[in-house]
C-alpha positions in Angstrom: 117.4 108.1 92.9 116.2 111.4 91.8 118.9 114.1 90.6 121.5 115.7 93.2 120.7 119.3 93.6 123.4 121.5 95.2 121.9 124.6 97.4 124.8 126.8 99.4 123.2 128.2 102.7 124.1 130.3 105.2 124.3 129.3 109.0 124.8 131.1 112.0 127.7 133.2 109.9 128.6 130.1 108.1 128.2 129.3 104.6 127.8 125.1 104.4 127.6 123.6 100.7 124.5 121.1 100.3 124.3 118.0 97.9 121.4 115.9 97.7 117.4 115.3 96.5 115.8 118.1 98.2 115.0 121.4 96.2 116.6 124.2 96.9 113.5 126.0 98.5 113.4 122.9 101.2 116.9 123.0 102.3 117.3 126.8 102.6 113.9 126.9 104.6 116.0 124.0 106.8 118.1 125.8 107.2 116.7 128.9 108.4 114.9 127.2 110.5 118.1 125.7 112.0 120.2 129.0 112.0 117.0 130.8 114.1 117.0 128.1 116.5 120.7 128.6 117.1 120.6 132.4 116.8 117.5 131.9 119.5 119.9 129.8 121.8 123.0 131.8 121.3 120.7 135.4 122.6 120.2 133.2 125.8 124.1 132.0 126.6 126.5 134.4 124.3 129.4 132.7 125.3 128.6 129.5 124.4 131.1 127.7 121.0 129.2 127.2 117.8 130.1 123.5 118.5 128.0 123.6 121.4 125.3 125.9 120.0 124.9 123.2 117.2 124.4 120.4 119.2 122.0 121.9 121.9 120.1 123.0 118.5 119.8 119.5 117.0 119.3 117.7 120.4 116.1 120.6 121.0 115.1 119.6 117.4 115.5 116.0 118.2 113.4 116.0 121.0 110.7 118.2 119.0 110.7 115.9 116.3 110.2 112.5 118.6 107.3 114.5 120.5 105.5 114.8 117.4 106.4 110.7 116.6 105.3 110.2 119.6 101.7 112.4 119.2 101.5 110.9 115.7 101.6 107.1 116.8 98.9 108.1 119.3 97.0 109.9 116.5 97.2 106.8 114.0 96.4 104.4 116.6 93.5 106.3 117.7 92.6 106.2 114.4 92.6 102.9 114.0 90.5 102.1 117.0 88.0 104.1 115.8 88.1 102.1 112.1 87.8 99.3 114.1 85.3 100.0 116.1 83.4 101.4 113.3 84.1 98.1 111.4 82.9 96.0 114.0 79.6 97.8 114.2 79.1 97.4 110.4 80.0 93.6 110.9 77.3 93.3 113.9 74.4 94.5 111.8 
């Protein structure tokens, strides 16, 4: 296990603490990301908690992120048909 880096961000107004492998650069770009994303859903329903705001932000990002698992399976298995098929050729000859 690599060193423990420590990066403070800043949140939607809240500053949150950070320990673990990623650099610095990585988790503060997370966590812009993450803090747009809420600021983007918060402009839409102002009185909505930050409690709330949170979770509709990583359920959004949830469903992004199977999506692309989902596009990236069909990707690699297209991929694979094609090295087959390819393979199969070069076999036949």
């Amino acid at each position: 296990m690599g060193e423990q880096i420590r990066t403070t961000v800043t949140i939607y107004g809240e500053d949150y603490s950070l320990v673990g492998d990623l650099s610095e650069e990585v988790v503060e770009a997370l966590a812009y990301h993450v803090d747009s994303r809420i600021r983007v859903l918060a402009s839409k329903n102002p009185r909505v908690s930050l409690n709330r705001l949170a979770v509709l932000t990583a359920l959004n990002i949830a469903g992004e992120f199977f999506e692309l698992q989902e596009e990236h399976q069909k990707m690699v298995a297209a991929l694979q048909q094609q090295w087959r098929s390819k393979r199969e050729a070069k076999d036949a000859k």
